[in-house]
CHARMM-style PDB file with segment names, atoms N, HN, CA, C and O in Angstrom:
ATOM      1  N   UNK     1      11.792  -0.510 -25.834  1.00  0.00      PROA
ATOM      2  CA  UNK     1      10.902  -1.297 -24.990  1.00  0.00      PROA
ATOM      3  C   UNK     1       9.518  -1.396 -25.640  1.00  0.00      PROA
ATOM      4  O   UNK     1       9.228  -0.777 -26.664  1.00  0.00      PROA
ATOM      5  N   UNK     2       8.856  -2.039 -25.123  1.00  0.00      PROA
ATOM      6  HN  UNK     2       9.091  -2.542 -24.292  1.00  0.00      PROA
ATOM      7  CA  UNK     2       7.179  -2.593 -26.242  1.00  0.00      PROA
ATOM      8  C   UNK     2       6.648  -2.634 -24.821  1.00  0.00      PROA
ATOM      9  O   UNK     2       7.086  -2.828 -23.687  1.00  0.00      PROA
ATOM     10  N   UNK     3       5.333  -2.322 -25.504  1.00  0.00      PROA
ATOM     11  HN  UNK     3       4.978  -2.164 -26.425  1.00  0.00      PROA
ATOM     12  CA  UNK     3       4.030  -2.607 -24.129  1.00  0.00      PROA
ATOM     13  C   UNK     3       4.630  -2.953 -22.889  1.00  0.00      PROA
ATOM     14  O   UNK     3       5.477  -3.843 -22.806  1.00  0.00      PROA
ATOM     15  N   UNK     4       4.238  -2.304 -21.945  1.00  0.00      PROA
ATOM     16  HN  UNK     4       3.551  -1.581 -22.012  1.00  0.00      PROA
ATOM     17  CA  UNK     4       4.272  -2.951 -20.822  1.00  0.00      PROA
ATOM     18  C   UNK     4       3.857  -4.292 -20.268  1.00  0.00      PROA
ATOM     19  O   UNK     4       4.451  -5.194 -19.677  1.00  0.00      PROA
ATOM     20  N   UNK     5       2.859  -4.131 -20.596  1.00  0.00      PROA
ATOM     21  HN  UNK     5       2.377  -3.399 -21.076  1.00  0.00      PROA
ATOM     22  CA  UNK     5       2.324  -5.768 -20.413  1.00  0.00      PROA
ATOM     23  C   UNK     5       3.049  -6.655 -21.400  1.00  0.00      PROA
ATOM     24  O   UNK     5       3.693  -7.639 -21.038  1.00  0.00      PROA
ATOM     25  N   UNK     6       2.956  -6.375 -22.330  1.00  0.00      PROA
ATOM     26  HN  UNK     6       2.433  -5.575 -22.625  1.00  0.00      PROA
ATOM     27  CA  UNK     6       3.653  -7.557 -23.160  1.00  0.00      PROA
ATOM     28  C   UNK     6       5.439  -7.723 -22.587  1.00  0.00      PROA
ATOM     29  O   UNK     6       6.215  -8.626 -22.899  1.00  0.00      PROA
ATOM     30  N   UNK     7       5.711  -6.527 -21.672  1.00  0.00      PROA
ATOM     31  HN  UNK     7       5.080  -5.793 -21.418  1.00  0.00      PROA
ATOM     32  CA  UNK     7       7.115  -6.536 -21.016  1.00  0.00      PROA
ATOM     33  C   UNK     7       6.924  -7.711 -20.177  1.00  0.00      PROA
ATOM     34  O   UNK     7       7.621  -8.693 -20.433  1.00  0.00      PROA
ATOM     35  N   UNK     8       6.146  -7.764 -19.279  1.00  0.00      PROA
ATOM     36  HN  UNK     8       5.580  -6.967 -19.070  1.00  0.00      PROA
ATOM     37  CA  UNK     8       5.945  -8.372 -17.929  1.00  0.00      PROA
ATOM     38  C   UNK     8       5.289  -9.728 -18.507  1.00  0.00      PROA
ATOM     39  O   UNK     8       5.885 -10.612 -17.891  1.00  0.00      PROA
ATOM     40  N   UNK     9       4.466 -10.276 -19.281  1.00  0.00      PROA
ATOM     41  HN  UNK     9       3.981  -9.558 -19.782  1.00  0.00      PROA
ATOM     42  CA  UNK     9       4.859 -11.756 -20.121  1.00  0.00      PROA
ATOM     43  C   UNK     9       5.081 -12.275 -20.628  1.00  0.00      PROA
ATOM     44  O   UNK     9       4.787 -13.457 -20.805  1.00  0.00      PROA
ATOM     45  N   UNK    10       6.153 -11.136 -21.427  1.00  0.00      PROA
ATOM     46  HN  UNK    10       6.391 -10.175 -21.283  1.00  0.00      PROA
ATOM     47  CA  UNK    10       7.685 -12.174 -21.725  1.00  0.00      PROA
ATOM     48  C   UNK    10       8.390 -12.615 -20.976  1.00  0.00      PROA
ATOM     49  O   UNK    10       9.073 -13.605 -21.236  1.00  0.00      PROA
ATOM     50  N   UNK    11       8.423 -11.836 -19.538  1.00  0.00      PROA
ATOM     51  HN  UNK    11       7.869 -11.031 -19.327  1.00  0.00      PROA
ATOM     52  CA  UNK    11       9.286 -11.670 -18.364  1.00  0.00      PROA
ATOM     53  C   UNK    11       8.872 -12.846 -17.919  1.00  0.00      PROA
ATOM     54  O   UNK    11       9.593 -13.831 -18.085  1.00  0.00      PROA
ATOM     55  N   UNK    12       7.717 -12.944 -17.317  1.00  0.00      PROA
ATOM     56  HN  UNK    12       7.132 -12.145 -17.182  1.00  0.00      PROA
ATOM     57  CA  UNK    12       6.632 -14.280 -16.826  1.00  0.00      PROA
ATOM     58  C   UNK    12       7.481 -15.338 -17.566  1.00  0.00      PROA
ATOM     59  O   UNK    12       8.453 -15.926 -17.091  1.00  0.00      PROA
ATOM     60  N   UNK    13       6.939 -15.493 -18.858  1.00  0.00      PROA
ATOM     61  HN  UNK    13       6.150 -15.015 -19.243  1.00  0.00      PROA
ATOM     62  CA  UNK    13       7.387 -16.518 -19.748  1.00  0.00      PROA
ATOM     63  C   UNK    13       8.448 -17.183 -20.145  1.00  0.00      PROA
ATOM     64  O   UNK    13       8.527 -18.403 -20.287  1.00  0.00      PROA
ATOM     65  N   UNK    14       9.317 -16.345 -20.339  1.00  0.00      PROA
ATOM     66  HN  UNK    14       9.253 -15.353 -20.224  1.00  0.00      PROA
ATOM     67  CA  UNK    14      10.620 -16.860 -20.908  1.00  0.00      PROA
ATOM     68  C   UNK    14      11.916 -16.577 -19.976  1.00  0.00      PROA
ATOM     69  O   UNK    14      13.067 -16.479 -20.400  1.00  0.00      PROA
ATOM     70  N   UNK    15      11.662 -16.507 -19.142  1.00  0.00      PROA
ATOM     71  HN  UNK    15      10.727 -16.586 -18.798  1.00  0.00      PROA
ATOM     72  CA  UNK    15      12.937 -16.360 -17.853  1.00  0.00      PROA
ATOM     73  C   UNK    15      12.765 -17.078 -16.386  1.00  0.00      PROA
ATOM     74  O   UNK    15      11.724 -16.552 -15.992  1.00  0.00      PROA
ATOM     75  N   UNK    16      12.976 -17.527 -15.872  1.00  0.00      PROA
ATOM     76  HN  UNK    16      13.821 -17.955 -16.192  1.00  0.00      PROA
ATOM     77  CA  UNK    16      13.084 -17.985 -14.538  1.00  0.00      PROA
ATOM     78  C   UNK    16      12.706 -17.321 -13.160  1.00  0.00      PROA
ATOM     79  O   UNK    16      12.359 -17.853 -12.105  1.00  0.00      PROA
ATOM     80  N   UNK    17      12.896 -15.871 -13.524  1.00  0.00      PROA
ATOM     81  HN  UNK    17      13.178 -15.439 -14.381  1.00  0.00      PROA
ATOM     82  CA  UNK    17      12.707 -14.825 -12.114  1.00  0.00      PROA
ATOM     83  C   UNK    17      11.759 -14.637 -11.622  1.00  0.00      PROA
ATOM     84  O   UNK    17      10.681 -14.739 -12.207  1.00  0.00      PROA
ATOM     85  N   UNK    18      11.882 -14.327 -10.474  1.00  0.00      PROA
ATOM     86  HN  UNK    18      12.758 -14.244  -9.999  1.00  0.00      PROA
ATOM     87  CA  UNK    18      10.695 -14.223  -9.529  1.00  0.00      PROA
ATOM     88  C   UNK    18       9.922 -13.173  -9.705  1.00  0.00      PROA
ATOM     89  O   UNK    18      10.085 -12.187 -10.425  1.00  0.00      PROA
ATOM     90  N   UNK    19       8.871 -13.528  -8.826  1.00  0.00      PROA
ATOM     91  HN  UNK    19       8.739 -14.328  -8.241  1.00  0.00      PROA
ATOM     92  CA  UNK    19       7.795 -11.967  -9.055  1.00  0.00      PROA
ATOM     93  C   UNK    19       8.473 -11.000  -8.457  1.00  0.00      PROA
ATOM     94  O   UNK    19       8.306  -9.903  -8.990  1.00  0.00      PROA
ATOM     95  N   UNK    20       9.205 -11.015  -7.507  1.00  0.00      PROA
ATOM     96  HN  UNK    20       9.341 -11.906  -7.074  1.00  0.00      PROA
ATOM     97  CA  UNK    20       9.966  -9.814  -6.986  1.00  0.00      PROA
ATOM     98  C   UNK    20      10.362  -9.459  -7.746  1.00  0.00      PROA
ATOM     99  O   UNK    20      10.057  -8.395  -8.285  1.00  0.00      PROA
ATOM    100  N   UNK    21      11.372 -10.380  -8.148  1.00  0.00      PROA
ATOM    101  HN  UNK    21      11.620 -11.244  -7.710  1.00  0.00      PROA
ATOM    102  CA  UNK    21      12.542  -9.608  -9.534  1.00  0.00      PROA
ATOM    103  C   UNK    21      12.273  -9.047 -10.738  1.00  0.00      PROA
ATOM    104  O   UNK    21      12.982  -8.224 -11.317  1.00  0.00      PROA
ATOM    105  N   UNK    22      11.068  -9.574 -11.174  1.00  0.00      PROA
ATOM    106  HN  UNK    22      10.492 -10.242 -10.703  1.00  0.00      PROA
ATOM    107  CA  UNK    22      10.519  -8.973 -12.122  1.00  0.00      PROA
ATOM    108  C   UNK    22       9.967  -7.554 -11.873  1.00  0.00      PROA
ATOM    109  O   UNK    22      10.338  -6.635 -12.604  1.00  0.00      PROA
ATOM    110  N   UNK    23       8.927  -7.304 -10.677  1.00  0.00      PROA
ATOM    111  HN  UNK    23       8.625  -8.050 -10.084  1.00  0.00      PROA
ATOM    112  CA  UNK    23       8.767  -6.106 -10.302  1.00  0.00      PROA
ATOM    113  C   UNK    23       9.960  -5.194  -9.784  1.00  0.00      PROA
ATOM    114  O   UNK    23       9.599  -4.057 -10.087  1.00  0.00      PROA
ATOM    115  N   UNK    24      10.733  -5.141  -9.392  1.00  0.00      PROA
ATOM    116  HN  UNK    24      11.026  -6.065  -9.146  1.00  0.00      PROA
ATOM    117  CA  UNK    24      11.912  -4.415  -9.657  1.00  0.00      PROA
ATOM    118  C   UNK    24      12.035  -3.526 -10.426  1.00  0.00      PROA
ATOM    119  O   UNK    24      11.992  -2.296 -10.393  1.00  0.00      PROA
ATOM    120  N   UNK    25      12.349  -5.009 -11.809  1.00  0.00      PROA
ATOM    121  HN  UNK    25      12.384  -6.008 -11.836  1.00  0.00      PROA
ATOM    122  CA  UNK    25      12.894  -4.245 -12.873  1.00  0.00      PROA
ATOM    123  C   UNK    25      11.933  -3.579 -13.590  1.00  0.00      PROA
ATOM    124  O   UNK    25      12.346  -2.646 -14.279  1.00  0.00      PROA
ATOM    125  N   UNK    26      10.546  -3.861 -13.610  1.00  0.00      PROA
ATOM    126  HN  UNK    26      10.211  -4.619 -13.050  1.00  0.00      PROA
ATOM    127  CA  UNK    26       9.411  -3.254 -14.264  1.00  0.00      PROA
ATOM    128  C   UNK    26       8.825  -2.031 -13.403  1.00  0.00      PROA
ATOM    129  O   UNK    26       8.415  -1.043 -14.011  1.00  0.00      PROA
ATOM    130  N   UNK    27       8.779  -2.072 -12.088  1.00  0.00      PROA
ATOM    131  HN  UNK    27       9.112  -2.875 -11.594  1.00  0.00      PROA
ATOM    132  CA  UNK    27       8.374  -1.216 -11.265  1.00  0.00      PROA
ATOM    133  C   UNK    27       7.507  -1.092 -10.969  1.00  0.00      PROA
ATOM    134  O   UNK    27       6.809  -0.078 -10.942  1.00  0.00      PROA
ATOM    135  N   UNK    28       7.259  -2.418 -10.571  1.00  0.00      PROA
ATOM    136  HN  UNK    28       7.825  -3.242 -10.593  1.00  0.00      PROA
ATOM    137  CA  UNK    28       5.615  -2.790 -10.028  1.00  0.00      PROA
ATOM    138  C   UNK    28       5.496  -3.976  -8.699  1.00  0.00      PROA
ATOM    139  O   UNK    28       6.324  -4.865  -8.500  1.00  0.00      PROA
ATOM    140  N   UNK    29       4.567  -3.789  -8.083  1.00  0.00      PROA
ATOM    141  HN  UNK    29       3.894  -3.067  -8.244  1.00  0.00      PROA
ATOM    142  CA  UNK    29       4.732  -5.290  -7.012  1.00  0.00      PROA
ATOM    143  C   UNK    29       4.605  -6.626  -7.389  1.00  0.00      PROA
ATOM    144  O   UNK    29       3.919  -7.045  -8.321  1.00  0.00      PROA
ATOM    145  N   UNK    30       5.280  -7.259  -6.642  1.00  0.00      PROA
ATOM    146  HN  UNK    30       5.838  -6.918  -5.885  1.00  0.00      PROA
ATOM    147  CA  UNK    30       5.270  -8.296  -6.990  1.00  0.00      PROA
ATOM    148  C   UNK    30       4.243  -9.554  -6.595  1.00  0.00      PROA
ATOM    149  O   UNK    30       4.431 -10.769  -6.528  1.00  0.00      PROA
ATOM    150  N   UNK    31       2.935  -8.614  -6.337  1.00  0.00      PROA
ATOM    151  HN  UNK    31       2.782  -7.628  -6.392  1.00  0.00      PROA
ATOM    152  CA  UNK    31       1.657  -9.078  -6.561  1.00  0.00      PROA
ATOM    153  C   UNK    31       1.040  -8.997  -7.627  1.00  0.00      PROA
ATOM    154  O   UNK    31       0.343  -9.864  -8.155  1.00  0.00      PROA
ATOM    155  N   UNK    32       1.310  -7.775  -8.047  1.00  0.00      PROA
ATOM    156  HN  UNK    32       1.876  -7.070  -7.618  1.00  0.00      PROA
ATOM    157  CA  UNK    32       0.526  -7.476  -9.409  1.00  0.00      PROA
ATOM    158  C   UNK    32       1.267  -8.484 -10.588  1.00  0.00      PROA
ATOM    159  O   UNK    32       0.604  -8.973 -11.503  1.00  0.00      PROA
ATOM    160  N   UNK    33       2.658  -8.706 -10.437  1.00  0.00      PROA
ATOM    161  HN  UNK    33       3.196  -8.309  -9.694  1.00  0.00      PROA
ATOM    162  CA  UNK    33       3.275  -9.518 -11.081  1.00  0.00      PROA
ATOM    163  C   UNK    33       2.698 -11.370 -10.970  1.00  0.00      PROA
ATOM    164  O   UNK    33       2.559 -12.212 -11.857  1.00  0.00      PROA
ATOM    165  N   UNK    34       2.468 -11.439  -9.379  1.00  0.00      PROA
ATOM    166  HN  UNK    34       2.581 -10.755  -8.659  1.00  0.00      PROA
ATOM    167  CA  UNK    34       1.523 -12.455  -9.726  1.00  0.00      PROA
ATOM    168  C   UNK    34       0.467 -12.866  -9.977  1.00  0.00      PROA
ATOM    169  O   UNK    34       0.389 -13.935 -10.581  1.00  0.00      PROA
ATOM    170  N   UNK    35      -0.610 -12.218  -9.631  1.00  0.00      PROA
ATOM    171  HN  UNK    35      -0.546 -11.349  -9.140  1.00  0.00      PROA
ATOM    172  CA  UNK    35      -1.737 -11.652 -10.423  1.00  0.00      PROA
ATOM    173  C   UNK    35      -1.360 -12.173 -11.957  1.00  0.00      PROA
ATOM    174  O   UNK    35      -1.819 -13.212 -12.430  1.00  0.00      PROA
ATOM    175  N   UNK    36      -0.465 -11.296 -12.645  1.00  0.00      PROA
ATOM    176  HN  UNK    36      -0.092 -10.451 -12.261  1.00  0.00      PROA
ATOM    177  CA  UNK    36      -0.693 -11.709 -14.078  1.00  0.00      PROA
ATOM    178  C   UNK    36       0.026 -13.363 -13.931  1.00  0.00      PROA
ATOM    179  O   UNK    36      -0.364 -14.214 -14.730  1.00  0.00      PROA
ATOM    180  N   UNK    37       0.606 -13.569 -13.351  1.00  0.00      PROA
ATOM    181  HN  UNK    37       0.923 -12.877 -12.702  1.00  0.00      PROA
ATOM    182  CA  UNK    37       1.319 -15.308 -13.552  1.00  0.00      PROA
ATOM    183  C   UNK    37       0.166 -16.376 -13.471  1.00  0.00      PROA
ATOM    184  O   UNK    37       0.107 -17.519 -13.924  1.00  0.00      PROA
ATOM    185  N   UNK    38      -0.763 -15.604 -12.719  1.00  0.00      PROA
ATOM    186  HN  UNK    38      -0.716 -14.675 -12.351  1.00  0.00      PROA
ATOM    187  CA  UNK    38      -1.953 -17.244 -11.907  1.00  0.00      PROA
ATOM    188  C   UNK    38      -2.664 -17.143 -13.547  1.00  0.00      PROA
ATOM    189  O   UNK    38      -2.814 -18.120 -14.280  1.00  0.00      PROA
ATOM    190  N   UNK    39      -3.088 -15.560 -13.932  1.00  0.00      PROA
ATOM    191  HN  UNK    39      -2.966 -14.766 -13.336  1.00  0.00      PROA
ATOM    192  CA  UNK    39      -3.831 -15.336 -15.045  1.00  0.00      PROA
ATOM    193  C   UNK    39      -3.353 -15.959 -16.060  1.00  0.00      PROA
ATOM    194  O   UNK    39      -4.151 -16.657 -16.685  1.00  0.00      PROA
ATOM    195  N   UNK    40      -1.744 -15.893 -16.589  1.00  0.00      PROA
ATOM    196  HN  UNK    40      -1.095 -15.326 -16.081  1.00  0.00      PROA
ATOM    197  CA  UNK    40      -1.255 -16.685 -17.986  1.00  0.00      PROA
ATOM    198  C   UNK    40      -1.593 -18.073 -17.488  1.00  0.00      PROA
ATOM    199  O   UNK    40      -2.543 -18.626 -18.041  1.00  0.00      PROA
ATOM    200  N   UNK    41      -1.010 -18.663 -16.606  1.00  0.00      PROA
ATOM    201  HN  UNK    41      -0.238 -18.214 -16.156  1.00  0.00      PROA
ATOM    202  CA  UNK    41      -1.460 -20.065 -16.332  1.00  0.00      PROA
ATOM    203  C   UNK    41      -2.692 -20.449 -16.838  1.00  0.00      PROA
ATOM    204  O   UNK    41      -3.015 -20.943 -17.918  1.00  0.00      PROA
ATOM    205  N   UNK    42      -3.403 -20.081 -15.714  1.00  0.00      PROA
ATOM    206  HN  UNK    42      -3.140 -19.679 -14.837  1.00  0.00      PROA
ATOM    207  CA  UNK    42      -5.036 -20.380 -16.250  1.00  0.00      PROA
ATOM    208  C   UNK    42      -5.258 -20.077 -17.300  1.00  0.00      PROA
ATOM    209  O   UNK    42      -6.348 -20.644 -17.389  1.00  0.00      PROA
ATOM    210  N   UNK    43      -5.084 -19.498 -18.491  1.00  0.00      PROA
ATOM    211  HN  UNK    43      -4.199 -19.038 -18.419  1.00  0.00      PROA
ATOM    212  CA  UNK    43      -5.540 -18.920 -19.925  1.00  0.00      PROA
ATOM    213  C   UNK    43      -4.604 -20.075 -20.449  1.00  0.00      PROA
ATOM    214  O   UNK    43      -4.872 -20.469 -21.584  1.00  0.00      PROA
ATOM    215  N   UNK    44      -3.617 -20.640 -19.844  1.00  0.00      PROA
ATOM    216  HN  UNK    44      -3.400 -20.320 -18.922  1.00  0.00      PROA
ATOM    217  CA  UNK    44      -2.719 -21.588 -20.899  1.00  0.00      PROA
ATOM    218  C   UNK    44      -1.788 -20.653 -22.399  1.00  0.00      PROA
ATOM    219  O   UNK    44      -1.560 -20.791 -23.600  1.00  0.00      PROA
ATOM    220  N   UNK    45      -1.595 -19.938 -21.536  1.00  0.00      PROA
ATOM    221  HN  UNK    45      -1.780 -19.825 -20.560  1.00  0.00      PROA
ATOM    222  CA  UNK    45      -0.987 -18.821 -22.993  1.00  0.00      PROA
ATOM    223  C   UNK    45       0.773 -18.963 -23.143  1.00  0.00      PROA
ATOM    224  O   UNK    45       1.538 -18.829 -22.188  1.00  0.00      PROA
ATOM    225  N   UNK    46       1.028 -19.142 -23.991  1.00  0.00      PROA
ATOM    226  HN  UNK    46       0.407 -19.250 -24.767  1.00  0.00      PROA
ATOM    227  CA  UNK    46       2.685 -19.059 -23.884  1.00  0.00      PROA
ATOM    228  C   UNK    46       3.245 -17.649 -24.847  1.00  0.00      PROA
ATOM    229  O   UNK    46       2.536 -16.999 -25.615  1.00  0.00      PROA
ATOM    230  N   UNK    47       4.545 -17.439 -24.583  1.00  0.00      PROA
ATOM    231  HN  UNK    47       5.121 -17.967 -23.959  1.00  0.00      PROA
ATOM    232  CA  UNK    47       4.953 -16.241 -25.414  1.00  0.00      PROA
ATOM    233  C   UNK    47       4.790 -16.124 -26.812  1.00  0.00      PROA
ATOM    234  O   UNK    47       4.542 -14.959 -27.125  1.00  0.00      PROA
ATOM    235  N   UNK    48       4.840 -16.914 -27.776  1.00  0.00      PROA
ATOM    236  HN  UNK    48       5.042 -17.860 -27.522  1.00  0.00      PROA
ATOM    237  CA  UNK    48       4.677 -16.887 -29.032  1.00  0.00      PROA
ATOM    238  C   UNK    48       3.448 -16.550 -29.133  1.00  0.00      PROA
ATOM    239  O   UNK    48       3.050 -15.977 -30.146  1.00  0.00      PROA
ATOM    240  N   UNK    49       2.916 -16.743 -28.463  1.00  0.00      PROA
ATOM    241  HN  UNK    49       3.240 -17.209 -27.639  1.00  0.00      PROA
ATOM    242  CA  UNK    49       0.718 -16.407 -28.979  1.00  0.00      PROA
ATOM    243  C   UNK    49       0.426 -15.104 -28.160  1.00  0.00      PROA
ATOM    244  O   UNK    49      -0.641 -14.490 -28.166  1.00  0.00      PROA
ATOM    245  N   UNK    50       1.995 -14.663 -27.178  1.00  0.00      PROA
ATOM    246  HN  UNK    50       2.862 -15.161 -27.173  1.00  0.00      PROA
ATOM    247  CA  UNK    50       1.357 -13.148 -27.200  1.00  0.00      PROA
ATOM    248  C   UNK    50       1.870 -11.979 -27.893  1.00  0.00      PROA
ATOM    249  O   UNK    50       1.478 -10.879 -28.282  1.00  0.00      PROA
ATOM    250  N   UNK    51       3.213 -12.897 -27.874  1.00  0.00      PROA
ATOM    251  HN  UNK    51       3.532 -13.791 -27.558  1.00  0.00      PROA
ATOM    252  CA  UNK    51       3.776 -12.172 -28.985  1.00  0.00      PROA
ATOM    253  C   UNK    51       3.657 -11.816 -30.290  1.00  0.00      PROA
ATOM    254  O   UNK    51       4.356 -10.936 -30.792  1.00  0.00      PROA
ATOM    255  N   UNK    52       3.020 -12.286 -30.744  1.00  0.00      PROA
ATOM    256  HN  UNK    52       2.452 -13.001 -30.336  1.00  0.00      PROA
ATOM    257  CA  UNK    52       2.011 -12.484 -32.348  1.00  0.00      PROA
ATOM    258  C   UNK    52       1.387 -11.253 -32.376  1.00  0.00      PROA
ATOM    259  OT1 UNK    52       0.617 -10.973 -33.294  1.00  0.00      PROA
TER     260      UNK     52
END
């Protein structure tokens, strides 16, 4: 597994699932999960530029 954060926007990014589902599997709420979703949006960031 790699960073946590970098777990949770790849997760964001490249999959379909919800903030629930994502917090689940990460083990976090699925506020904090959106929290980071409104944040990638607004920054305009996609996975390749965080993944870098």
């Amino acid at each position: 597994m790699m960073n946590p954060i970098k777990d949770l926007c790849r997760l964001i990014l490249t999959t379909p699932l919800s903030n629930r589902r994502i917090g689940v599997a990460l083990r976090l709420s699925p506020n904090t999960v959106g929290r980071y979703r409104e944040r990638l949006n607004e920054l305009a960031l996609d996975w390749p530029a965080i993944a870098a």
